[in-house]
VOKOL-392265 format. One record per residue (C-alpha): residue in three letters; x negated, y negated, z negated. Coordinates in Angstrom, 2 decimals. Layout:
<nodes>
  code        x        y        z
   Ala        X        Y        Z
...
</nodes>
This chain:
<nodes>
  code        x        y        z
   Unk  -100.96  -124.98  -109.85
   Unk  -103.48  -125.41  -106.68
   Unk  -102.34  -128.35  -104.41
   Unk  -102.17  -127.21  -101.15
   Unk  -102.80  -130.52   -99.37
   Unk  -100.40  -131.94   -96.77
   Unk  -100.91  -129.21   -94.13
   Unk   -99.13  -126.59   -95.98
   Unk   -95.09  -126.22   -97.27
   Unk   -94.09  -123.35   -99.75
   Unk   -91.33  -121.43   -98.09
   Unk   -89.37  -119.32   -99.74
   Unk   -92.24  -118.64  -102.57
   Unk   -94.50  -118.45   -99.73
   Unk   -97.66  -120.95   -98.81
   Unk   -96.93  -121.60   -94.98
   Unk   -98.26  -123.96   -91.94
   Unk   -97.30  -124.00   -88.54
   Unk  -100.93  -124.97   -86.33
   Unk  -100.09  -126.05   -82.46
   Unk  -102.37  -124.57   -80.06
   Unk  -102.54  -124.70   -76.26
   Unk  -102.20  -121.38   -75.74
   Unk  -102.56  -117.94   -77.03
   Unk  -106.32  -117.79   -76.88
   Unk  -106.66  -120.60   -79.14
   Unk  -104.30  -119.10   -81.42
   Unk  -105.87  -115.86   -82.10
   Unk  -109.67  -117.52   -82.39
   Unk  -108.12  -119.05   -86.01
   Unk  -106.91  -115.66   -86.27
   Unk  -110.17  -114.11   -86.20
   Unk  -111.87  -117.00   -88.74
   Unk  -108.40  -116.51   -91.32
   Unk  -109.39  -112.65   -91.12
   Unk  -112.33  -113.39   -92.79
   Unk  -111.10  -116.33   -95.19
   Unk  -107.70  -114.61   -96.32
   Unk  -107.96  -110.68   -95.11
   Unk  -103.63  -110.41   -96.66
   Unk  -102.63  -113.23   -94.90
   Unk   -99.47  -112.65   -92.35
   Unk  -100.64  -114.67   -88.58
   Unk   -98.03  -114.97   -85.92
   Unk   -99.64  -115.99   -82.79
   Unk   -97.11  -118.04   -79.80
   Unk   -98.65  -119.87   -76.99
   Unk   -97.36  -122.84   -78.33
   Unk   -99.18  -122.28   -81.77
   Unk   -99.44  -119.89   -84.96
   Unk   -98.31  -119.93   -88.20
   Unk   -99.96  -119.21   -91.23
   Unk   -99.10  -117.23   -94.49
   Unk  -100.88  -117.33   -97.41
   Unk  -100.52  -115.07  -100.28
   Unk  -102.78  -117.88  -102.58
   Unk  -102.87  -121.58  -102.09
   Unk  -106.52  -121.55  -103.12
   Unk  -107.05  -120.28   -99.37
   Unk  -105.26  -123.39   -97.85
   Unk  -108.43  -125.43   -97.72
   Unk  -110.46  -123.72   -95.49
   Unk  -108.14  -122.21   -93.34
   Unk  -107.14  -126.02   -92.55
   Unk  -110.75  -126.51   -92.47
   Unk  -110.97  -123.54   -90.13
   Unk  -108.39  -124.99   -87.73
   Unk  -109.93  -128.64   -87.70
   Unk  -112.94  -126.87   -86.32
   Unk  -111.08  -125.46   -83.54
   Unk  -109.12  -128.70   -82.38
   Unk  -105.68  -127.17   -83.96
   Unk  -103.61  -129.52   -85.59
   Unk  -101.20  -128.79   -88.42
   Unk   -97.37  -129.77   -88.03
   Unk   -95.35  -128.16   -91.28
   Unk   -92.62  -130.66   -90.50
   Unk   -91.11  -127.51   -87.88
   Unk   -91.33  -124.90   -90.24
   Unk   -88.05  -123.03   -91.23
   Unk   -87.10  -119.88   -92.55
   Unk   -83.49  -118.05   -91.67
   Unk   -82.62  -115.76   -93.92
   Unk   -78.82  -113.30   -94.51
   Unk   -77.08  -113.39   -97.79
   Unk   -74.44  -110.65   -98.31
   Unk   -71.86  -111.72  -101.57
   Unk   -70.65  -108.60  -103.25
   Unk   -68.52  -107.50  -106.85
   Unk   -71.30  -104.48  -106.93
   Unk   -74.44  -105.58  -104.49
   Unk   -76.66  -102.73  -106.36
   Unk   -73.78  -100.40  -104.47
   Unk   -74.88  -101.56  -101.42
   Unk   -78.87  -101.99  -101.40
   Unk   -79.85   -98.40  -100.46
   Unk   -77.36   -98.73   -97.48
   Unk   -79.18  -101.80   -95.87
   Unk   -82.54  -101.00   -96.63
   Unk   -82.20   -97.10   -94.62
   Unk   -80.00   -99.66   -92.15
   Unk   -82.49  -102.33   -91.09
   Unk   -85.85  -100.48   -92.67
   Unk   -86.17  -102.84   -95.20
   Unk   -87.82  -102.95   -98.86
   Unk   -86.86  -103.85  -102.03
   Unk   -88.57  -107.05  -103.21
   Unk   -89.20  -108.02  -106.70
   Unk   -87.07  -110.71  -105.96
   Unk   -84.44  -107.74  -105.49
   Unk   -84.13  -109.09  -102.19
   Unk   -84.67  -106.82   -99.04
   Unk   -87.54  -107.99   -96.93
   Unk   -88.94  -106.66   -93.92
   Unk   -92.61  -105.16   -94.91
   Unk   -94.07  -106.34   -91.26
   Unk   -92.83  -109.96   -92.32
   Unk   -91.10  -110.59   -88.96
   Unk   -87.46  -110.13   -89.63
   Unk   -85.13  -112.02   -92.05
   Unk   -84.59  -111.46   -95.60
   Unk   -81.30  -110.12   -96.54
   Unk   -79.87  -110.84  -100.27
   Unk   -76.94  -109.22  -102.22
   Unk   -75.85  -111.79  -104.23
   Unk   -72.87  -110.91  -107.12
   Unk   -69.67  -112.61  -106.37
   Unk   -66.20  -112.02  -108.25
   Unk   -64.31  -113.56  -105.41
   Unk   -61.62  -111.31  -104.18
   Unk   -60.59  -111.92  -100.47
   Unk   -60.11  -110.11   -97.48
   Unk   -63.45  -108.80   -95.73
   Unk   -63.51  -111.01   -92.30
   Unk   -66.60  -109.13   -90.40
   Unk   -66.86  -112.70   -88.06
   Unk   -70.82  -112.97   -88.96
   Unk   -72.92  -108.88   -88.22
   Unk   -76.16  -107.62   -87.94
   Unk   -77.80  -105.65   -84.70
   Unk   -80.69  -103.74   -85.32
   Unk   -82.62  -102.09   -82.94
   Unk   -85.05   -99.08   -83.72
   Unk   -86.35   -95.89   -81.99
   Unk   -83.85   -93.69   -81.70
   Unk   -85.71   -90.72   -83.45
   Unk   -85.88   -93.22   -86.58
   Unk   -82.16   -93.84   -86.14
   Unk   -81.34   -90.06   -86.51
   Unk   -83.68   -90.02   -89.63
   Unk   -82.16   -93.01   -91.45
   Unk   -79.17   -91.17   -91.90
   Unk   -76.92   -93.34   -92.07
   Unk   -73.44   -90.98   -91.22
   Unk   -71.20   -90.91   -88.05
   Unk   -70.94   -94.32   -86.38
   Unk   -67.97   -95.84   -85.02
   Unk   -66.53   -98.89   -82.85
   Unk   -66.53   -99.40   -79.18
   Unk   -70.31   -98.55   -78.24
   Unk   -70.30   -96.06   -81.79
   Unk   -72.99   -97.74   -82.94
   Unk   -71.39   -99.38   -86.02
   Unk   -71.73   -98.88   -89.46
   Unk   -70.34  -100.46   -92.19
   Unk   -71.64  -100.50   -96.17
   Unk   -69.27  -100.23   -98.91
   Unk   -67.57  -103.14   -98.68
   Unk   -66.91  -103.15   -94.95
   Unk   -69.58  -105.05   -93.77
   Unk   -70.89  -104.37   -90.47
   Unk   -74.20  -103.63   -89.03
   Unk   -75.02  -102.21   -85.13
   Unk   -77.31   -99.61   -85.75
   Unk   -78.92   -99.39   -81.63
   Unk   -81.55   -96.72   -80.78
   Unk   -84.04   -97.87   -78.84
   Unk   -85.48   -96.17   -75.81
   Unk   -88.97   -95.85   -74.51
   Unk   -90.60   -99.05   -72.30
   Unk   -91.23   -97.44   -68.71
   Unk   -91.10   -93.46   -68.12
   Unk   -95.37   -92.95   -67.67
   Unk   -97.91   -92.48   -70.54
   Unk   -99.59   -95.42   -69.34
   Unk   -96.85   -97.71   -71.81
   Unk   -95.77   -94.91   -74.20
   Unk   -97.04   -97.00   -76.96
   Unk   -93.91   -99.69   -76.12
   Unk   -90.35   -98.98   -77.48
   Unk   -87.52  -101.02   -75.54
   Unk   -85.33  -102.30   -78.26
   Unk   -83.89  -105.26   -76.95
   Unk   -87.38  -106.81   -76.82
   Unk   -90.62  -104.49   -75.27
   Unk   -92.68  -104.29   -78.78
   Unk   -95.65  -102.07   -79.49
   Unk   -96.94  -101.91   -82.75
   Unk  -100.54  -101.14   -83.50
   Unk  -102.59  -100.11   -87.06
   Unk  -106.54  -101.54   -87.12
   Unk  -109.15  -100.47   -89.07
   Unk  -110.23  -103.81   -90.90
   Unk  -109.41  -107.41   -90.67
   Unk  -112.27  -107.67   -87.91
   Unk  -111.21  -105.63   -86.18
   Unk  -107.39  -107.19   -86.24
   Unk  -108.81  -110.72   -85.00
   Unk  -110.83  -109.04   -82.32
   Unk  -108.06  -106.83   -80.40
   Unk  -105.61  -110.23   -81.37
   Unk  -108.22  -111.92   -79.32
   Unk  -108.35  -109.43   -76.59
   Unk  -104.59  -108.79   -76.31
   Unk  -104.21  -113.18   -76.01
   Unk  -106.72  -113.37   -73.76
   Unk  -104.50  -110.79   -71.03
   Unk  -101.28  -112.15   -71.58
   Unk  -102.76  -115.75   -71.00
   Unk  -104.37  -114.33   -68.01
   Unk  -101.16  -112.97   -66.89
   Unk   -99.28  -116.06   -67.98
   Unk   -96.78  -114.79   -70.16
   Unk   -95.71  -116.04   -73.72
   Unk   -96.22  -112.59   -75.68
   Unk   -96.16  -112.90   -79.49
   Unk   -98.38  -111.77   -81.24
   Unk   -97.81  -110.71   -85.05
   Unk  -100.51  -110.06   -87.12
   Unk   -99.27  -108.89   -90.62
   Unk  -101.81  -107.16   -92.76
   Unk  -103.69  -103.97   -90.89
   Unk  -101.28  -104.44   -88.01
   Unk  -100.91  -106.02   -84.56
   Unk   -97.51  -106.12   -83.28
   Unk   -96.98  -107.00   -79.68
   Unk   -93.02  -107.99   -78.85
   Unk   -92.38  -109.64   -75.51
   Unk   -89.42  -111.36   -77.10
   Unk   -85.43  -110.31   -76.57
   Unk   -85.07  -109.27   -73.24
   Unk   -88.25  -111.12   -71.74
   Unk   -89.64  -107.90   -70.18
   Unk   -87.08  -108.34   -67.47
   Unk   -87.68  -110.64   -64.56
   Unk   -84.28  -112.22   -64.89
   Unk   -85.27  -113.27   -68.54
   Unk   -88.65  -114.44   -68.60
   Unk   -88.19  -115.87   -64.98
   Unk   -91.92  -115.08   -64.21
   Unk   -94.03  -113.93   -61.15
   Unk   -94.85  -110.45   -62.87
   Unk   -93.54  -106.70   -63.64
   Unk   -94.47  -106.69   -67.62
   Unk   -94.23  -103.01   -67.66
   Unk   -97.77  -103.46   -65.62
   Unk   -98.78  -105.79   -67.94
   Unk   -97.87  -103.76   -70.96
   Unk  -100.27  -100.98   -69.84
   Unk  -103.21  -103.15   -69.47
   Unk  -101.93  -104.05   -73.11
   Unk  -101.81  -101.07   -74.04
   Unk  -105.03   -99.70   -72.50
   Unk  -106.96  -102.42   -74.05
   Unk  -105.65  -101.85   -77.81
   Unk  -106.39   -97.82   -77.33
   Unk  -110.05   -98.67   -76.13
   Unk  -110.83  -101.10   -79.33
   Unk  -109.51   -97.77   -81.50
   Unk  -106.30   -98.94   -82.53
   Unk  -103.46   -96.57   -83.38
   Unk  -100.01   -96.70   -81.94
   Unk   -97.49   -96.60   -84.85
   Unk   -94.04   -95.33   -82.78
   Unk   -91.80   -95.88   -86.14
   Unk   -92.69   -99.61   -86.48
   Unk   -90.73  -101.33   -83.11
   Unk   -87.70  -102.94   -84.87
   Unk   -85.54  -106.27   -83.61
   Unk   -82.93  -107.76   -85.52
   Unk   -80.66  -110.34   -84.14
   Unk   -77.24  -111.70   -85.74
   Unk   -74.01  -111.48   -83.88
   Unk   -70.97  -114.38   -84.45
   Unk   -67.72  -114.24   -82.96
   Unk   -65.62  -117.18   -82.43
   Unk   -62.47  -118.12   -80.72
   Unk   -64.19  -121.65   -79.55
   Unk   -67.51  -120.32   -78.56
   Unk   -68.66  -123.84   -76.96
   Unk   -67.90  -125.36   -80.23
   Unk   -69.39  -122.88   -82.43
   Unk   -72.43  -122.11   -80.61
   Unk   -73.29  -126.16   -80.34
   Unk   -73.16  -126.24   -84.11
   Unk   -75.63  -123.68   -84.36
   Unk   -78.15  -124.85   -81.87
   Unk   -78.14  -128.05   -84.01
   Unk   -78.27  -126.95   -87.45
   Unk   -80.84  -124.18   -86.32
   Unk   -82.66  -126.11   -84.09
   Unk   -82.56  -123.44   -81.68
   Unk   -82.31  -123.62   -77.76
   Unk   -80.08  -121.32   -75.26
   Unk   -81.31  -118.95   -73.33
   Unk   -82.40  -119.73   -69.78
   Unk   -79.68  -117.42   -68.02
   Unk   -76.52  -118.01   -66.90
   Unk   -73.86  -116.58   -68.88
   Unk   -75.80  -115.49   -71.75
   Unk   -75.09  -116.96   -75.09
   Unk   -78.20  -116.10   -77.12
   Unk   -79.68  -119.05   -78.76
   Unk   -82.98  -119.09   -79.86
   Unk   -85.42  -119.77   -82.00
   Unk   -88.33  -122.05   -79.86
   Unk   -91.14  -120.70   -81.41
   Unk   -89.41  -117.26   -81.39
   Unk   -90.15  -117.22   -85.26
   Unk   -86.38  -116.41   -86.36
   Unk   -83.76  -113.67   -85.43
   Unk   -81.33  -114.73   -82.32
   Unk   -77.87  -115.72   -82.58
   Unk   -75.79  -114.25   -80.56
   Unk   -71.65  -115.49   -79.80
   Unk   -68.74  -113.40   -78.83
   Unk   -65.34  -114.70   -77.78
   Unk   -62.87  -113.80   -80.82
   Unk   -59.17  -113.85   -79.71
   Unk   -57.41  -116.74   -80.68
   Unk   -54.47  -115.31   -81.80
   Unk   -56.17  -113.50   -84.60
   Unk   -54.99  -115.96   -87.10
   Unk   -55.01  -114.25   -90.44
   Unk   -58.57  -112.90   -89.75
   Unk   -59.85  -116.26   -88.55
   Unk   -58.42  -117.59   -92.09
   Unk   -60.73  -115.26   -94.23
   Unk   -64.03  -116.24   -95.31
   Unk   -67.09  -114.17   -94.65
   Unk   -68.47  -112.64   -96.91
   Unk   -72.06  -112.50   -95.14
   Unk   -73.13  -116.23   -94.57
   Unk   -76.90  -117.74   -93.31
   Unk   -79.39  -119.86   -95.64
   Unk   -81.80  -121.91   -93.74
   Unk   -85.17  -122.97   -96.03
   Unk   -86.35  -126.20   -94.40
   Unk   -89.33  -128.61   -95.58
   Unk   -87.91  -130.90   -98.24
   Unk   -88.56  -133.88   -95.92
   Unk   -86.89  -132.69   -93.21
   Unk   -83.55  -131.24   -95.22
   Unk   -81.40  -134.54   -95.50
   Unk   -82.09  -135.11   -91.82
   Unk   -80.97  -131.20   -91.04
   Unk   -77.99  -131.76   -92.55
   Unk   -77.05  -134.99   -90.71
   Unk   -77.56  -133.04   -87.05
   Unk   -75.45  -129.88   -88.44
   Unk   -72.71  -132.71   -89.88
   Unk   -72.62  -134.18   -86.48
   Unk   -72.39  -131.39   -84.75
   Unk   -69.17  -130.63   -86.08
   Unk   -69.76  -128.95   -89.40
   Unk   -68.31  -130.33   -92.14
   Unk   -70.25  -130.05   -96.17
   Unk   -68.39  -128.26   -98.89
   Unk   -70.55  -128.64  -101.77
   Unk   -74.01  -129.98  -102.34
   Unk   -76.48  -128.85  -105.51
   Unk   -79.62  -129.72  -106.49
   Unk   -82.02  -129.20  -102.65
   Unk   -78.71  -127.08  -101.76
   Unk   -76.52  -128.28   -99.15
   Unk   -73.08  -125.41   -98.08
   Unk   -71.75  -126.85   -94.69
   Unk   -68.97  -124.93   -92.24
   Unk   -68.94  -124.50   -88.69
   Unk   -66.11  -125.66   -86.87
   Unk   -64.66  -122.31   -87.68
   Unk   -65.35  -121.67   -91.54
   Unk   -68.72  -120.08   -91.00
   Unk   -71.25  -120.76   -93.92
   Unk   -74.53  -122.38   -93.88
   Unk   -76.94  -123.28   -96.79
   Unk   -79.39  -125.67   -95.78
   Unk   -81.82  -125.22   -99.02
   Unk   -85.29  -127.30   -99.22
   Unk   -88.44  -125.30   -98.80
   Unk   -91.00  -126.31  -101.46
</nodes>
């Protein structure tokens, strides 16, 4: 096997570094030298820094060579992958269901992965446990609403009838999104929670040059857009609710800046793909949402959302779905007693696991089991987490 030197972690089977950068700008120039070095590689750009997927370790030279170049220095130790495992007697039953649900495809893995690489992986694992389906842990996805009709997915139900359930009963929020703005001049954007526009180029070169472009206007404009880069694309996404002024807190209207955005990709010949906008975010509900929430911002590592009232936590580097926390009623007992049967596995570098599960411990989780680089701790309310070693 290649060694991939001490920039680089294998995360769930996949070669990965995290580079910091100063800004967006510096991001996408490593973008532009990786296009050349490692034309399959997945690139997210933040303005904090970009990570880096390889498809072959052989590549993880001189892309760190790459980065040295351009001042960027590696930091693997914050990489972490979140990830959806769904415990079923028949999961073959239920595959087709969540892969027309979230868009997904069938690895050969047999998990379901998102082909743009930005959303979580979701697993059907077999399980003979019989219990009671408790739907405390769902899914929301978010996609246009003419690829909502076409997924097909029968009548919807629940308070907002947006539900639907597989064939066990477990839950997902099926949301259609609307467009961003009511002018041409953004009709590239689809509002699904987040603003994101997604964009098919020509040619690696000519991905690194519109990434460059696109970083170089949101810099200008001061605002943290990310910037996805998996093969032949370049997604733009604002973020969960950060084209609103309340959320990103900024002095700017980023519908404006989303048709300079927009503007700019349609001059360097890129093509607007409409089907492609897509957020996913996972929904909790707890009777002691304090308690519960604080768990998860320390076993995550995540931070809560600037507003007032809002419960989202999230991901810093905006790199992993949002959690989301509802007040469940208390006097629910019998439902609170069930176990999920959708739980969260969190891939962290092996060097960093043992000190993971120490925060998530004292945060008020307590560990059930522990395996070889496999650690199964509970929220303060019977929630599951694996905390799993990324090699």
């Amino acid at each position: 096997m290649t060694a991939i030197g001490s920039d680089w972690r294998v995360v769930e089977g996949v070669v990965t570094t995290w580079f910091d950068a100063p800004s967006l700008s510096a991001a996408a120039a490593l973008a532009t030298c990786i296009a050349g070095l490692a034309p399959s590689a997945a690139i997210d750009l933040r303005s904090a820094g970009v990570r880096v997927r390889l498809d072959a370790a052989e590549q993880t030279g001189d892309v760190s060579a790459a980065a040295q170049e351009l001042g960027l220095v590696a930091d693997p130790g914050v990489l972490q992958q979140l990830s959806v495992v769904v415990e079923s007697a028949d999961p073959a039953a239920l595959s087709r269901f969540w892969q027309d649900a979230l868009g997904y495809e069938a690895a050969a893995t047999g998990d379901l992965v998102d082909p743009l690489r930005r959303d979580p992986a979701l697993s059907l694992r077999q399980s003979a446990d019989a219990r009671p389906l408790r739907n405390r842990i769902h899914l929301d996805v978010v996609r246009p609403a003419a690829v909502v009709e076409q997924a097909g997915l029968g009548e919807a139900f629940g308070a907002y009838g947006v539900c639907h359930a597989d064939a066990d009963g477990n839950e997902v929020d099926v949301v259609p999104g609307d467009p961003l703005g009511e002018t041409d001049a953004t009709s590239d954007w689809q509002a699904v929670f987040g603003a994101v526009a997604s964009y098919r180029t020509t040619s690696p070169a000519a991905q690194g040059a519109l990434a460059v472009a696109l970083a170089a206007l949101a810099d200008e404009a001061g605002f943290p857009l990310l910037i996805d880069l998996p093969p032949g694309l370049v997604v733009l996404d604002s973020g969960k609710d950060r084209w609103e002024a309340d959320a990103h807190g900024l002095d700017l209207d980023f519908v404006e800046l989303a048709a300079r955005l927009q503007r700019a990709a349609r001059e360097a010949g890129a093509t607007a793909d409409a089907t492609l906008p897509r957020f996913v975010q996972l929904f909790m509900d707890a009777a002691d949402v304090a308690a519960v929430r604080a768990f998860w911002a320390a076993a995550l590592g995540y931070e809560p959302d600037r507003r007032e009232g809002v419960t989202d936590l999230n991901d810093p580097r905006r790199l992993n779905p949002v959690l989301v926390f509802q007040e469940l009623d208390p006097a629910e007992v019998e439902r609170r007693r069930q176990r999920n049967r959708m739980h969260l596995e969190l891939a962290v570098p092996a060097d960093a696991a043992r000190t993971r599960v120490e925060t998530a411990l004292t945060a008020g989780g307590r560990l059930l089991g522990e395996a070889a680089d496999r650690w199964l701790i509970v929220d303060p309310e019977d929630n599951e987490l694996v905390v799993k070693t990324a090699r």
